[in-house]
C-alpha positions as CSV (number, residue, x, y, z in Angstrom):
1,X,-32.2,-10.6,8.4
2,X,-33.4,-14.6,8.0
3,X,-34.5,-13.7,4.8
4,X,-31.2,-12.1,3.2
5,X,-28.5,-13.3,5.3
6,X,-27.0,-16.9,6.2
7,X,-26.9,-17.9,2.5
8,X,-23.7,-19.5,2.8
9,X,-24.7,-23.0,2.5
10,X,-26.8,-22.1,-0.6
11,X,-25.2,-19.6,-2.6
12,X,-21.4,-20.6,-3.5
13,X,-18.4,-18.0,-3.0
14,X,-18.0,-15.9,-6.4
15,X,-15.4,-13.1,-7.2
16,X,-15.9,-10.3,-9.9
17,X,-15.1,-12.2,-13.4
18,X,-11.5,-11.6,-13.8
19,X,-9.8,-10.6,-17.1
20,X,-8.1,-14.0,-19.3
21,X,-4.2,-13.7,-18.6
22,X,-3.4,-13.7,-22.0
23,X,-5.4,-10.7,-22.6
24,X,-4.9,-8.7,-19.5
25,X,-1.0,-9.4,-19.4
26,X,-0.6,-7.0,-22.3
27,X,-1.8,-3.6,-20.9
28,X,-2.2,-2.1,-17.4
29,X,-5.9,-2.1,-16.8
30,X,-7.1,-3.8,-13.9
31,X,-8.1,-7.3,-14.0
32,X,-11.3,-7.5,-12.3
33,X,-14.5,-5.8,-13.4
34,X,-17.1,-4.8,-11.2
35,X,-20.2,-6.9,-9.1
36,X,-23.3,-6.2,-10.3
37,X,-25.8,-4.6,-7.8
38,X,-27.3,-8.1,-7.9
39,X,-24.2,-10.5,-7.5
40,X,-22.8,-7.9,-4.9
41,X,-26.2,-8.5,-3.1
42,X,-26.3,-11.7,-3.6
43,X,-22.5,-12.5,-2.4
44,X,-23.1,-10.1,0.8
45,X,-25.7,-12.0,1.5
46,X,-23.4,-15.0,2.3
47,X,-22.4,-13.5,5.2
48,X,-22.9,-15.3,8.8
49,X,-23.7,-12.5,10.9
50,X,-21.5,-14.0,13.3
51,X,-21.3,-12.5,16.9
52,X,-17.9,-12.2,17.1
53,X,-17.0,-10.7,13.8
54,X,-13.3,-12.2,13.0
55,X,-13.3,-10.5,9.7
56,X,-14.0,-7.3,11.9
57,X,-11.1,-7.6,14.3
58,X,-8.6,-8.8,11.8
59,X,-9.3,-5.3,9.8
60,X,-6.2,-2.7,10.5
61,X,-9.1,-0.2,10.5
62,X,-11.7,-2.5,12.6
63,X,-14.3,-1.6,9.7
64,X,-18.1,-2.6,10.3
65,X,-18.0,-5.3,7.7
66,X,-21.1,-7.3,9.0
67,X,-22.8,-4.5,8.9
68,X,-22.1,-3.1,5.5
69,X,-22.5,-6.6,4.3
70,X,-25.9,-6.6,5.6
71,X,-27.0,-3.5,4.6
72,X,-25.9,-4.2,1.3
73,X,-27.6,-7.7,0.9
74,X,-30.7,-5.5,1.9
75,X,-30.3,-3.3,-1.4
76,X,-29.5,0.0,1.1
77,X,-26.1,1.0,-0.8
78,X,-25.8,4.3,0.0
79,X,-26.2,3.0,4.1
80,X,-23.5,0.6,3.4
81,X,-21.5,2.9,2.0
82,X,-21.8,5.6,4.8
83,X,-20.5,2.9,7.2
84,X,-17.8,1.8,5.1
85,X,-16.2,4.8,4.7
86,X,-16.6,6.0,8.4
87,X,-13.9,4.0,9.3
88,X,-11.8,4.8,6.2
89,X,-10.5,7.2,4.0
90,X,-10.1,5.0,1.1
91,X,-12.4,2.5,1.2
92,X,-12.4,1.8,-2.6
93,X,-9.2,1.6,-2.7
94,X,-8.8,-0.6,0.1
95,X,-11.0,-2.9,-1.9
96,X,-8.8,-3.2,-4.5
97,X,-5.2,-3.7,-3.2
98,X,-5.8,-4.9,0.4
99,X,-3.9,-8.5,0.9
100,X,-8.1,-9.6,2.1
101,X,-6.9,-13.1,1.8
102,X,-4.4,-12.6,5.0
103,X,-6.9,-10.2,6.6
104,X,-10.3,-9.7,6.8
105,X,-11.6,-12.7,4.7
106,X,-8.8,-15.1,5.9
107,X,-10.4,-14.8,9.0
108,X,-14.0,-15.1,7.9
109,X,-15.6,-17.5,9.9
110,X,-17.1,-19.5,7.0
111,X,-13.9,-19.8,5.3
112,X,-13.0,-21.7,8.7
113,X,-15.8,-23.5,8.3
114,X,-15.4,-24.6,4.9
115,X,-17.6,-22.7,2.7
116,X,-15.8,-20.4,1.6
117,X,-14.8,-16.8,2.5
118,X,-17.6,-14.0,1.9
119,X,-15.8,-11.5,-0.9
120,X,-15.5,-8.7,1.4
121,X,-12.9,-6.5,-0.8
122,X,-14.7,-6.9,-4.2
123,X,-18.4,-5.9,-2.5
124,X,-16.2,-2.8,-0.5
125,X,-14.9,-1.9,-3.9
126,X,-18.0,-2.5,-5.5
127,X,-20.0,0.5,-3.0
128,X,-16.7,2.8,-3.1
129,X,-17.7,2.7,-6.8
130,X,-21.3,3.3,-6.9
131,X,-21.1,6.0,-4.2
132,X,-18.8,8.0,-6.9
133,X,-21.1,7.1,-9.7
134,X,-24.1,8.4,-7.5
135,X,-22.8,11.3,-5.8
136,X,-22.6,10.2,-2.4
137,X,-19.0,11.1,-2.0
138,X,-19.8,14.6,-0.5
139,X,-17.5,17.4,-0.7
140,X,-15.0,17.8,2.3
141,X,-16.6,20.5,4.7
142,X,-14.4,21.8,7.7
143,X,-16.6,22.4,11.1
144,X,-15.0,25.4,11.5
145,X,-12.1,27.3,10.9
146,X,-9.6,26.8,13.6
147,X,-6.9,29.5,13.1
148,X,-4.4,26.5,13.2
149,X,-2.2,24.8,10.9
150,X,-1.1,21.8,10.3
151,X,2.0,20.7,8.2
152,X,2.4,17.0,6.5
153,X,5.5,15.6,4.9
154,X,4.3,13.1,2.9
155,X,1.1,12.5,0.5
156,X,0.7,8.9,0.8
157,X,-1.8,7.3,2.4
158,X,-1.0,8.2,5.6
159,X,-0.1,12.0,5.0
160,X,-3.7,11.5,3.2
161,X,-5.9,10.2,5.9
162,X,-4.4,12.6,8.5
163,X,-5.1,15.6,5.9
164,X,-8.7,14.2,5.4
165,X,-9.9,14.2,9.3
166,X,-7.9,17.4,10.4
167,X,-9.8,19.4,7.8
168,X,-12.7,17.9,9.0
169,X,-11.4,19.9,12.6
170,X,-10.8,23.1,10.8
171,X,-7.6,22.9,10.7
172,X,-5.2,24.6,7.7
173,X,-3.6,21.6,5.8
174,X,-0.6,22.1,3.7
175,X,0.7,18.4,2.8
176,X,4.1,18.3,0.8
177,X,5.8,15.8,-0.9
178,X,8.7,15.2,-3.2
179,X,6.6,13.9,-6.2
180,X,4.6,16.4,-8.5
181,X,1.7,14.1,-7.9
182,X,-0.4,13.6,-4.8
183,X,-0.2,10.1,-3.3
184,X,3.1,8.9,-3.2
185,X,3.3,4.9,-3.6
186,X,-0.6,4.6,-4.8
187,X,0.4,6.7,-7.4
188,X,4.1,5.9,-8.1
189,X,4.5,2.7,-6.4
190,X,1.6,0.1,-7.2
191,X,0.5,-0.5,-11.3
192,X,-2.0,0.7,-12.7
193,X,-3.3,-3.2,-13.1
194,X,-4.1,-3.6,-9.2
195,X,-5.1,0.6,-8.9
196,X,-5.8,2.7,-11.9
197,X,-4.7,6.2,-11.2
198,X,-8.0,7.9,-11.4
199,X,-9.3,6.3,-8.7
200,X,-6.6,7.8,-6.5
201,X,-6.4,11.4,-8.5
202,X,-10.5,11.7,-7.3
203,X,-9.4,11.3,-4.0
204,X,-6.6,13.9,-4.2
205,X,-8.8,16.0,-6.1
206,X,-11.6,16.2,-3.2
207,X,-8.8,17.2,-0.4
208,X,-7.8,20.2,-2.8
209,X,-11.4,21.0,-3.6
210,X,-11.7,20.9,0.5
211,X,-9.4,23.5,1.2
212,X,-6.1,21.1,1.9
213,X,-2.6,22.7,0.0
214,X,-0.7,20.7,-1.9
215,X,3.0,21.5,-2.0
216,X,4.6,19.4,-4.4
217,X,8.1,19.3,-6.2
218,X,8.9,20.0,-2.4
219,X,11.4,17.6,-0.6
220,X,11.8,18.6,3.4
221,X,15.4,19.0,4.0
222,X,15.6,20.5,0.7
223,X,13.5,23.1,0.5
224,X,12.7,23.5,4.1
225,X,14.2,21.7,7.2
226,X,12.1,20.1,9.6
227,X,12.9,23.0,11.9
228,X,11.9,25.7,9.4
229,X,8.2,23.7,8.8
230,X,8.0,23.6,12.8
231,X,7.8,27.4,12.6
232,X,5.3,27.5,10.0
233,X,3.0,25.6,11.3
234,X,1.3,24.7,15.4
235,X,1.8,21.1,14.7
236,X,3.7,19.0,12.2
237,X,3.2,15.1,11.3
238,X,5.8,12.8,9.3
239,X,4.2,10.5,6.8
240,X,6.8,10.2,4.2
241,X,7.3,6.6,4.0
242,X,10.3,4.4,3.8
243,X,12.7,4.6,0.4
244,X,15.6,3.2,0.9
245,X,16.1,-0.1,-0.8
246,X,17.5,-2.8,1.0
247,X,20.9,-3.9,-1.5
248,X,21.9,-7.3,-2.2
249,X,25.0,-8.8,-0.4
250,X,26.6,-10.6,-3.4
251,X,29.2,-10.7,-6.3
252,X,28.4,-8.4,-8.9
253,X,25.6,-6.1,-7.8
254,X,27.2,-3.0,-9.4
255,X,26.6,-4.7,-12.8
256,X,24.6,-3.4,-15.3
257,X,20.8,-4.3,-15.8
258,X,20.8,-4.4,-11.9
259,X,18.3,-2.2,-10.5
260,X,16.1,-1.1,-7.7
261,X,12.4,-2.4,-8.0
262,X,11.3,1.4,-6.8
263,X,12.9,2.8,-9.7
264,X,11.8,0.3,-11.8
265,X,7.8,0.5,-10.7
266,X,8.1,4.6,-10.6
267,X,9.4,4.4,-14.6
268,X,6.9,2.2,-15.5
269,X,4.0,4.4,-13.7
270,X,5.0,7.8,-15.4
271,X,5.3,6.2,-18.6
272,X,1.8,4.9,-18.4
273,X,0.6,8.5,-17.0
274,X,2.0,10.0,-20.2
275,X,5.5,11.8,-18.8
276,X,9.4,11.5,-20.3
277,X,11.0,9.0,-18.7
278,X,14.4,8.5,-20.6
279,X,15.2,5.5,-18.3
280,X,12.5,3.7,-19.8
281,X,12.8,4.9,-23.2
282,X,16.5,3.6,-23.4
283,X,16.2,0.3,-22.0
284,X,17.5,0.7,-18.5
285,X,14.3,0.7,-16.7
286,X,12.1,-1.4,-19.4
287,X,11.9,-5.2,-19.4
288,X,10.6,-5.4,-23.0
289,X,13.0,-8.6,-24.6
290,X,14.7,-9.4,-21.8
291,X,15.3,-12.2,-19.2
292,X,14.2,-10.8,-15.9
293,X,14.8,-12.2,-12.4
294,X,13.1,-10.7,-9.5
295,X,14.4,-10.9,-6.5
296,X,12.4,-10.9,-3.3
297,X,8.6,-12.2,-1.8
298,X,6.6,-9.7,-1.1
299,X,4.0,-7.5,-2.6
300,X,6.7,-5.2,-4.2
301,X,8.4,-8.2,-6.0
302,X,5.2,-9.2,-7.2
303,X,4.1,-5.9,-8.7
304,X,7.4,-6.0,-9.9
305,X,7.2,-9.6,-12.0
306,X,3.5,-8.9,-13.2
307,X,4.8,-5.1,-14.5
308,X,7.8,-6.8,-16.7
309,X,5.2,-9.3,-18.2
310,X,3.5,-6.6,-19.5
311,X,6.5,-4.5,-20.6
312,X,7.0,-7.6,-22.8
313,X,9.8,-9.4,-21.0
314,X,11.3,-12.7,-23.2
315,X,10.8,-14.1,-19.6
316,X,10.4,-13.4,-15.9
317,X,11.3,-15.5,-13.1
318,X,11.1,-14.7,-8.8
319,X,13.8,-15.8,-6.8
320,X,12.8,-16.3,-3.1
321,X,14.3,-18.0,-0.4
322,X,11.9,-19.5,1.2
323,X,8.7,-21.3,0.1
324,X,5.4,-20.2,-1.3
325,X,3.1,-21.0,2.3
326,X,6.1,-18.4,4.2
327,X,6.5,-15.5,1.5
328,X,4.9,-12.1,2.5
329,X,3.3,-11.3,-0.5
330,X,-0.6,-11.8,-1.0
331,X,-0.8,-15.3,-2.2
332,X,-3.3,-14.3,-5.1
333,X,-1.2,-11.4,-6.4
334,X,1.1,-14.6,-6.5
335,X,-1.8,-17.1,-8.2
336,X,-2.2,-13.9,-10.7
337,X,1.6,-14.0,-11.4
338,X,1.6,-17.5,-12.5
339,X,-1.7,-16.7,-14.8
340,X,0.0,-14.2,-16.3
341,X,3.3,-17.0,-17.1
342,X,5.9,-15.9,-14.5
343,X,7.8,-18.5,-13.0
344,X,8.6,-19.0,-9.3
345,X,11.8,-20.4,-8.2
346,X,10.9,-21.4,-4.3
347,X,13.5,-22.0,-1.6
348,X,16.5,-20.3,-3.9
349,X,18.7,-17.2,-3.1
350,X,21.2,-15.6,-5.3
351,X,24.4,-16.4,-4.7
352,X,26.1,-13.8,-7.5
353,X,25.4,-11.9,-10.0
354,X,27.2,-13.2,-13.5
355,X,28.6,-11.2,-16.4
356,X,30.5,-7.6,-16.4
357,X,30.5,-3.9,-15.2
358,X,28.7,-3.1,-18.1
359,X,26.0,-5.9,-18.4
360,X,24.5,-8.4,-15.9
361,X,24.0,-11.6,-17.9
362,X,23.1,-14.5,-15.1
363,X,21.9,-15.2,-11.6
364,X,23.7,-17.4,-10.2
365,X,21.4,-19.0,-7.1
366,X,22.1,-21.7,-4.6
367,X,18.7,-23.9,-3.5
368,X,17.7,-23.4,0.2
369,X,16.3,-25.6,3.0
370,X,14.1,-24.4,5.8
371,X,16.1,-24.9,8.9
372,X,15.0,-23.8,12.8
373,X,12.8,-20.6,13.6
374,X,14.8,-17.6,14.0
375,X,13.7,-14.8,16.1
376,X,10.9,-13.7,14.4
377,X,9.6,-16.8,14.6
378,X,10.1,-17.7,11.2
379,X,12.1,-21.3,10.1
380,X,15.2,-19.6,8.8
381,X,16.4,-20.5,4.9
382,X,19.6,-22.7,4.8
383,X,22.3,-23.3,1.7
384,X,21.9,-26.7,0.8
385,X,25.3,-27.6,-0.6
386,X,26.1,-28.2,-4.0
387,X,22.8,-27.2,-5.4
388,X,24.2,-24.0,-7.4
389,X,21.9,-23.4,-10.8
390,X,22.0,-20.7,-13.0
391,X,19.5,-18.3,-14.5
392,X,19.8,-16.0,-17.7
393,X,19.2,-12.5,-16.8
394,X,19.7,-9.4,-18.9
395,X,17.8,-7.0,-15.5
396,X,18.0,-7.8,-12.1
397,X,15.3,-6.4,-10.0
398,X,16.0,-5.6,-6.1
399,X,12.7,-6.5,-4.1
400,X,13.9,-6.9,-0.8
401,X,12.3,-4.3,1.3
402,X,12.9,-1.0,2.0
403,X,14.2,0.9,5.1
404,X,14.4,4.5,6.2
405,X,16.2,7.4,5.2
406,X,19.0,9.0,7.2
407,X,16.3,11.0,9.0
408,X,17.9,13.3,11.0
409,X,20.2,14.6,8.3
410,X,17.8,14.4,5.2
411,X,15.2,16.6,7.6
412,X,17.6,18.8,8.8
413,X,16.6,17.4,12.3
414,X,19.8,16.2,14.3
415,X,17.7,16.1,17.5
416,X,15.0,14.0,15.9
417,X,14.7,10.9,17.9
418,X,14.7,7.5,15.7
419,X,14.5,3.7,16.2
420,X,17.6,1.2,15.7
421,X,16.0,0.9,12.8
422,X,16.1,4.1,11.8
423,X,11.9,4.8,11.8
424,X,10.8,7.8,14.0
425,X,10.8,6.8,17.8
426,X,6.9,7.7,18.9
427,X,4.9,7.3,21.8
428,X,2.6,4.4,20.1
429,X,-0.5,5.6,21.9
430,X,-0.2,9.0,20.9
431,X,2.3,9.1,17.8
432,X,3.7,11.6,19.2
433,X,8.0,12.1,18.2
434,X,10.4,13.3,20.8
435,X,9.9,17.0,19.0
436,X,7.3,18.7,20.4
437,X,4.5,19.0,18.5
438,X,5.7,16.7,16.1
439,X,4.5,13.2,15.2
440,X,4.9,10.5,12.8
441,X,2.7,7.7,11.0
442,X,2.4,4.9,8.3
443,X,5.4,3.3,7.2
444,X,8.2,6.2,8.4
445,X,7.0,4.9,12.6
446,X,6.0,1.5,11.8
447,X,8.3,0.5,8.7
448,X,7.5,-1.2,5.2
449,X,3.8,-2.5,5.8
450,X,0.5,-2.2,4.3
451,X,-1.3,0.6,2.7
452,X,-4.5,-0.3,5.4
453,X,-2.2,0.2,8.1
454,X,-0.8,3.8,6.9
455,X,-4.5,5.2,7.0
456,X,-4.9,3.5,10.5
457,X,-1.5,5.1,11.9
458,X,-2.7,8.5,9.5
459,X,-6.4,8.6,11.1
460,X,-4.9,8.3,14.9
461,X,-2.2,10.8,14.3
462,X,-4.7,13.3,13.2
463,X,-6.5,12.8,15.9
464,X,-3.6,12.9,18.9
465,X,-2.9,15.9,16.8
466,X,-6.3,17.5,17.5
467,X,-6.1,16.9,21.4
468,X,-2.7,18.6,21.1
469,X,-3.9,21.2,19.2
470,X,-6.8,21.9,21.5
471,X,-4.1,22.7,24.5
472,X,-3.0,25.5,22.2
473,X,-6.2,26.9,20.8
474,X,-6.0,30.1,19.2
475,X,-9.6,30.5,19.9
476,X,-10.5,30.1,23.3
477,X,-14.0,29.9,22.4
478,X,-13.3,26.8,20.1
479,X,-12.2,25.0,22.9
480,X,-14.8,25.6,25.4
481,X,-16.8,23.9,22.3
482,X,-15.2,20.8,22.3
């Protein structure tokens, strides 16, 4: 290990060379290109080895990052690989759209020491990569049949993962989702610039090939009530994420040109996978000549600004109310943003939105201080007065978060147990809802939060769904085998 590892003081931090804004901000591709086997090599081989691994306990999915690292500094890619993926269902893309910089690597324990984090997404996307261009993705295999089923609402990340390790079991998976595409936000919610949708379609594609159903065009509570799926199936998990948009609280919402950012990254996303979208074709959901203001801080608003750049917006600006060190979003989606020519307006909130019913035409925003903590621990914004600006907007996007559904009515599930906030009430060391044999994971239990932590909540759902299972064994046999 003396030989490959440690290299931190001699070998300097590098990322995968990244596309010139002015030619990436045109099209949808992604921005960064691949490590080589040798600069992946040589960059893992930056890694300290350190006995407590930070990066390692940071990671939603507690992946074996020192040890992948040092495999692949060691040339064994196909090693590295195995352990990368046995913690995770999507390690490639993972690698691409993780926020590493307030995870793993901004907890490295070189970057605290001044040398620079170790690029522990780009060298995790970089053996996701070469394990599909080698083969050593391997088909999905059940043990054995079970004689049980399984039903998932939802084919994001979290319906995903739990469909991935319960076929594993044996189980029958039959995952359904509103969309008419497998993966929910990866496919409809993020661009194609952060995750191309090939990269998610081979995933999808080797759960099908594996024996998991896909029901799609299906929408529970439309087609089938909660209830109705309980009958179908010995155990039933919730992963259908959270799709309500948060509104503005201001003049002039209803306007024209105002819209949800949801609907505006979904339009953008079928029109780049080829579909009709006549929102986007008549202007309603297409920045091309416009003024844009974006309205919110996190990862959303970002995909959000950086999507209108490329639909050709005249200009884009992001409103947030507080400053750039307390916004949510990943602080190099928001360095790629300004690349690209978006402009941020810190410490501002919108204090109406100008022009008519028919046509927005201004933001009118009111600069903010950072006042005392609130409850959450973070310094609330304050109205400083007399600080009113205005900013030309001809669409308005909503980026402020998103909140459940009305779950016991759109499931057809009045006895459905949910949160004050209106997420699934679970037992959290089980995931377990107040149905039996019903549980819940990813954003629906937890709310709005990150795509790592869906497969995390999806992987332990499957498998508190497997114990359960095994106290209802169809064959007795099976469970002496366990």
């Amino acid at each position: 290990m003396a030989e490959r590892m440690l290299k931190f003081t001699t070998i300097e931090r590098r990322t995968p060379e990244k596309r010139e804004a002015g030619g990436r901000s045109h099209d949808f591709l992604e921005i960064y290109a691949d490590f080589i086997d040798a600069k992946a090599a040589e960059q893992a081989s930056r890694c300290s080895q350190c006995g407590v691994p930070f990066c390692q306990t940071h990671c939603p999915l507690h992946n074996n990052i020192p040890d992948w690292l040092r495999l692949t500094a060691a040339g064994r890619l196909e090693e590295a690989y195995g352990l990368s993926q046995a913690t995770n269902n999507m390690p490639e893309i993972c690698g691409r759209i993780c926020p590493q910089d307030r995870l793993c690597e901004g907890n490295c324990v070189i970057e605290q020491s001044g040398h620079g984090t170790v690029t522990i997404g780009a060298v995790e996307r970089y053996l996701s990569d070469k394990a599909w261009e080698e083969g050593w993705v391997k088909p999905l295999t059940p043990l054995a049949e079970r004689g049980q089923s399984v039903g998932i609402v939802g084919a994001g990340p979290a319906g995903l993962a739990a469909a991935e390790m319960l076929r594993e079991q044996g189980y029958a998976v039959t995952v359904y989702d509103r969309h008419d595409r497998a993966g929910g936000l990866l496919i409809y919610g993020i661009p194609g610039f952060k995750l191309e949708k090939d990269v998610v379609e081979r995933r999808t594609r080797r759960l099908a090939d594996g024996g998991v159903v896909f029901r799609l065009n299906f929408e529970v509570g439309r087609d089938a009530t909660l209830p109705q799926l309980r009958e179908r199936h010995d155990a039933v998990l919730l992963a259908n994420g959270v799709y309500a948009a948060r509104d503005l609280e201001v003049p002039g919402v209803g306007s024209g040109g105002v819209v949800a950012a949801l609907d505006f990254l979904i339009a953008s996303n079928r029109k780049g996978m080829g579909d009709e979208v006549p929102a986007y074709d008549s202007g309603v959901l297409n920045a091309q000549g416009k003024d844009v203001v974006v309205i919110g801080g996190g990862d959303t608003a970002m995909d959000c600004v950086r999507t209108a750049v490329r639909q050709g917006a005249n200009s884009v600006t992001c409103l947030y109310r507080r400053d750039r060190e307390n916004m949510p979003g990943s602080l190099r989606e928001v360095a790629n943003a300004e690349e690209e020519g978006v402009i941020f307006e810190w410490l501002a909130a919108p204090r109406a939105l100008m022009g008519d019913a028919g046509a927005v035409s201004a933001v009118r925003a009111v600069r903010m201080r950072l006042g005392p903590p609130d409850s959450s621990g973070r310094r609330s914004p304050e109205p400083v007065d007399g600080s009113e600006f205005d900013l030309p907007a001809r669409l308005v996007i909503k980026a402020l978060g998103f909140d459940p559904e009305e779950l016991p009515v759109t499931l057809g599930a009045p006895e459905l147990a949910v949160s004050r906030w209106g997420t699934v009430k679970i037992d959290r060391k089980t995931q377990a809802a107040s149905l039996d044999g019903v549980f819940a994971a990813g954003d629906i239990a937890r709310g709005a939060s990150l795509v790592v932590w869906a497969i995390r909540d999806g992987r332990d759902a499957a498998d508190s769904i497997h114990r359960y299972l095994l106290t209802k064994a169809a064959t007795p046999a099976l469970v002496a085998a366990e």
